[in-house]
N, C-alpha and C positions, 0 to 999 in steps of 0.2 A: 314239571316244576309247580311246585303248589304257589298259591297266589299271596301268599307273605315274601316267598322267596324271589319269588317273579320282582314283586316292590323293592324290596331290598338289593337287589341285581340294579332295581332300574335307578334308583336312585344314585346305587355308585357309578353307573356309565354317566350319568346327566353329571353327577359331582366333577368326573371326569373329564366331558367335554365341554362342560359348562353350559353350552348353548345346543338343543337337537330339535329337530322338525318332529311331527306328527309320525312323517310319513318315515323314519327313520326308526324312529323306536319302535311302530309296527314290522318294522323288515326286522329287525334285531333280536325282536324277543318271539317272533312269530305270531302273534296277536291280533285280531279283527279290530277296529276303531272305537267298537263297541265298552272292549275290555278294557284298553287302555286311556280310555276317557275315566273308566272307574279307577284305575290304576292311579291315574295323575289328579283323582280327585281323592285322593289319600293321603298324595304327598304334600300337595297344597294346603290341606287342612290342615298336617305335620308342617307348614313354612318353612320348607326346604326346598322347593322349587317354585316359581312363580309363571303365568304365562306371558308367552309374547307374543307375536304375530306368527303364525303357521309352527307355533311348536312351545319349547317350555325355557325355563333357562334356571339357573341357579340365582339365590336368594344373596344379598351380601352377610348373612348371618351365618349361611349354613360354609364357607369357605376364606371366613375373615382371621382364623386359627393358623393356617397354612398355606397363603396366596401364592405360593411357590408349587404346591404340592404339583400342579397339573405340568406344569415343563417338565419336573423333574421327573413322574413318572413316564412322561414321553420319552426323556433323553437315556432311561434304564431299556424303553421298549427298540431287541432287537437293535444293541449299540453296534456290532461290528457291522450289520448290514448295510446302516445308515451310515458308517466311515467309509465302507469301502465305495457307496455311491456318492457319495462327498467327493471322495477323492477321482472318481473317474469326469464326474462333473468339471471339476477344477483341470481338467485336461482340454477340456475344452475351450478355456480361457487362450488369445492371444492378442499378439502383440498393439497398442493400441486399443484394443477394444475398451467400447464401454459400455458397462453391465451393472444389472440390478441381481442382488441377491437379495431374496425373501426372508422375512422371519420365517422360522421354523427349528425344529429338532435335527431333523434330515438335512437343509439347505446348510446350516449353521458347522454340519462338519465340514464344508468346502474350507472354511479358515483354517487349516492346518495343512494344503495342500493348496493355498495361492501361490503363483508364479512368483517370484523375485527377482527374474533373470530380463523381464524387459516391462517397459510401462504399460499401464492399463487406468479408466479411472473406474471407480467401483460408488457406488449410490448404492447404500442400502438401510434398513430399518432395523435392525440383528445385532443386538447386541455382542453375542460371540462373535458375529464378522469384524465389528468394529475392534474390538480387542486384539484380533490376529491381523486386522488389518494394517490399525493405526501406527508401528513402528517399522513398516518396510516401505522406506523411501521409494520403492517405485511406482507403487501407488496412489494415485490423485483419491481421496476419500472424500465424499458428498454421503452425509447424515442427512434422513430427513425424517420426519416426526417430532413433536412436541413435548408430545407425553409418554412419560415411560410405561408400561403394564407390566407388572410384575410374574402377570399368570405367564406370559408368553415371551419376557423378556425381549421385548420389542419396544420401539416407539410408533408409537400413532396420532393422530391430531394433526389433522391439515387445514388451514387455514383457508386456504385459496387453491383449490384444486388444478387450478391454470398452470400450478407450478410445475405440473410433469408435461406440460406442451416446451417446457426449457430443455427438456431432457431427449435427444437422440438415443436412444436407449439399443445399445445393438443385440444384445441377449442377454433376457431376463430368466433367471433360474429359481423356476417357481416351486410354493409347496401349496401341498393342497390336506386336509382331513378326508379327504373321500374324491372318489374318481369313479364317472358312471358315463357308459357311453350312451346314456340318454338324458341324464342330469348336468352332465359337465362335472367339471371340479369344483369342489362345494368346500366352503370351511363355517366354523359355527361365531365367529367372534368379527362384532359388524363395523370396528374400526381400525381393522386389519383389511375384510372384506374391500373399503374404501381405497386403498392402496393397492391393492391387489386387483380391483376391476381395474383400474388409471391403468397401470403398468401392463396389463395384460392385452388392452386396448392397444397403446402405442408403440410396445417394443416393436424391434423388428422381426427377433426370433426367439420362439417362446419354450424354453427348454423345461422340463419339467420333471423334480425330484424327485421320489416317491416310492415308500417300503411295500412290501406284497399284501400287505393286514388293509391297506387304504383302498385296494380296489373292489368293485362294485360298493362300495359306502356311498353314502349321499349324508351330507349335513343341511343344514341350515338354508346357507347362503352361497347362489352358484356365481361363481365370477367369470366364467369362462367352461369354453365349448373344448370339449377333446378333441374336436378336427380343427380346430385351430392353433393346436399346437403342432411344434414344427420337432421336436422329440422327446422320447421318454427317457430315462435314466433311473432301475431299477435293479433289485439284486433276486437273480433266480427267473425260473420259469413265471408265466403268466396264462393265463386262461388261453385257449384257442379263439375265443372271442374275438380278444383284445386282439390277438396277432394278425387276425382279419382284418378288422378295422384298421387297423394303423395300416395296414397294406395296401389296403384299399383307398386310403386318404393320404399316402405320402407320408408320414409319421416315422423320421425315425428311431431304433429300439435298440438300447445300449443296456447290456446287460453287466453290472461290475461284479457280478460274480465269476464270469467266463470270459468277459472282456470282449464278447461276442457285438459286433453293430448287422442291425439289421437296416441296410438303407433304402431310403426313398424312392 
């Protein structure tokens, strides 16, 4: 790849994810630290990306045209995958329980496959959950967040952090940007990140969403450890890696493509 193309590539992943590490766009484009310091001192110059702490992020000029843009090319990427783990997810729901559902693309198709048939209360930041959730009476619904973002169609903005020590949270159905079994689960946007360390901390059992493009990714900002979670829910095969580790750590591996579990 010549090195205009290389920029121009990198530019639209950063436009993309808005927010990437150092060490991320080196994996990505396959580039030495050397390169891509020259790389990102092109784009900067063009004010289209800015730096942050361990990596770059997007400019508010270069994506104030389209603040929508970044969900909706997520909610295009690989839709049936992301329904049909939605929906094996939403299986997992019962009776009484109460659960956190995550912003994201992936978590967000759970709302088309909530329970109706017995109660549950539901805490989430998700604007699509809230939509599917808020007219089915058997649902207890707790919103939390302040401010809306438009990139991620979430709210975020917590005042008092104390306020998820109120919450028995019995299973939290998490998403992630990236899943590395020596990074954790990493997402790039840092007042989602906030909400998603809390919740991750205190559930009881940490279920986690996630299409096949997100593994071995590393973003930004890690919230959480991969042997701390207590299952995957993915669609299709996965590395031999991965099938180790979880096996080895007790992890269970729900496949909604095959509908296959692999238990603890």
């Amino acid at each position: 790849m010549l090195r205009k193309e290389r920029i121009d590539a990198m530019q639209a992943y950063i436009s993309e994810v808005k927010t990437a590490s150092m060490k991320e766009l080196e994996d990505k484009f396959s580039i030495a630290p050397s390169t891509l310091r020259r790389d990102l001192a092109t784009l900067i110059s063009n004010g289209t990306v800015k730096k942050v702490y361990g990596g770059v992020t997007t400019t508010p000029d270069s994506t104030k045209d389209n603040p929508l843009t970044v969900y909706s090319e997520r909610q295009l990427a690989a839709p049936s995958e992301k329904r049909q783990i939605g929906r094996a997810a939403a299986q997992l729901i019962e009776p009484e329980d109460l659960i956190f559902i995550d912003s994201g693309t992936t978590t967000a198709e759970m709302g088309e496959f909530l329970p109706t048939d017995f109660p549950f209360t539901l805490v989430t930041n998700n604007l699509q959950i809230i939509n599917q959730a808020a007219p089915l009476a058997n649902i207890k619904l707790v919103i939390i967040g302040m401010n809306f973002d438009r990139r991620t169609q979430s709210f975020t903005g917590i005042d008092n952090m104390n306020i998820f020590s109120r919450f028995n949270i019995g299973k939290a159905f998490m998403a992630a940007t990236g899943i590395s079994l020596t990074r954790g689960l990493s997402n790039s946007e840092y007042n989602e990140y906030l909400i998603k360390s809390e919740i991750f901390k205190k559930a009881h059992r940490k279920i986690l969403l996630i299409d096949q493009s997100k593994f071995g990714r590393v973003s930004l900002l890690t919230y959480g450890t991969v042997q701390d979670i207590d299952a995957i829910v993915t669609y299709g095969d996965i590395a031999a890696k991965y099938h180790e580790f979880l096996t080895e750590n007790n992890i269970q591996l729900i496949n909604a493509k095959t509908g296959a579990k692999t238990l603890p």
